[in-house]
Every structure is written in structure tokens, then in C-alpha cells.
C-alpha positions in Angstrom: 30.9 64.7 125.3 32.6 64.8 128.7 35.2 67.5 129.6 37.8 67.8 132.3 39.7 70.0 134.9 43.0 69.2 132.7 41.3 70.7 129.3 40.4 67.8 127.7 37.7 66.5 126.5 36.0 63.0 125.3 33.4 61.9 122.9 31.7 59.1 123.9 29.7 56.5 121.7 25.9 56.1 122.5 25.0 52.4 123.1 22.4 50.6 121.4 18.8 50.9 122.7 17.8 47.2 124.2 15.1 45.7 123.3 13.2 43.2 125.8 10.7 43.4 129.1 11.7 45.5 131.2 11.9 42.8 134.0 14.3 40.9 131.9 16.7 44.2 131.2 16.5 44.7 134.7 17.8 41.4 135.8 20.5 41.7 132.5 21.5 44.8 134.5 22.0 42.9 137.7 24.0 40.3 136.5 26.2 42.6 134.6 26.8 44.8 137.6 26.3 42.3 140.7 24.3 44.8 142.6 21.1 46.3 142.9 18.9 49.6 143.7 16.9 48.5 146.5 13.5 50.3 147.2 15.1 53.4 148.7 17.0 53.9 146.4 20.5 52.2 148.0 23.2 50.5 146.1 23.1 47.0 147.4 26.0 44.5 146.3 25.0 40.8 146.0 27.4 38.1 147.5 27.9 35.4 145.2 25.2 33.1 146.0 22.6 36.1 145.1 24.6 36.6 141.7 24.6 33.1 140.9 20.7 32.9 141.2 19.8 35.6 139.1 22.5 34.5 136.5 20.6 31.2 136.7 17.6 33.1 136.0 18.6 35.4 133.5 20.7 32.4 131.3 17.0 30.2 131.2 15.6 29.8 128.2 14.4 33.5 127.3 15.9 35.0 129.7 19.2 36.5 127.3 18.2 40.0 125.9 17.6 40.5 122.3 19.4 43.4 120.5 
């Protein structure tokens, strides 16, 4: 539950846990976002070349998480 300045407030639904190697949820959360936590911790944004590759990678066979 989330509340706000304006008195309301919002219940949210709790996703699914996903199932996979971590590796592979990783890259699923790449893709899905287009960017990255580098090593120091800093949002990096991948231009579309970098997205295409690891949605090449991610759509190999294996590569789609399992639910």
C-alpha cells in the first residue's frame, strides 16, 4: 500500500515470483527496461544496437523466463 500528500491511498498487487537463473532474469530485466545497473551502481541506458543484442540473446532458445 502506497499513500499520498492528497490523502489517498493505493493497494497494489504483488507480482508473481520468477522462476529461472538468475543470469537469465537479469538479462529479462534488461530487455524489459533498456538499461542497466553498471558496477557502481549507475543507471546506464542502452542505445538500440545494445538492446537489440541482448534481446537476441534473451529470445534464443532458453533464453524466455519460465513462470
Amino acid at each position: 500500500m502506497t499513500g499520498s500528500e492528497d490523502t489517498t491511498a493505493r493497494l497494489w498487487k504483488v507480482p508473481e515470483p520468477i522462476s529461472g537463473e538468475p543470469e537469465k532474469i537479469k538479462l529479462w530485466a534488461q530487455v524489459i527496461t533498456g538499461m542497466e545497473i553498471d558496477e557502481f551502481g549507475a543507471v546506464r541506458l542502452f542505445d538500440n544496437a545494445e538492446w537489440q543484442n541482448r534481446r537476441a540473446r534473451l529470445e534464443k532458445p532458453g533464453g524466455h523466463l519460465v513462470k
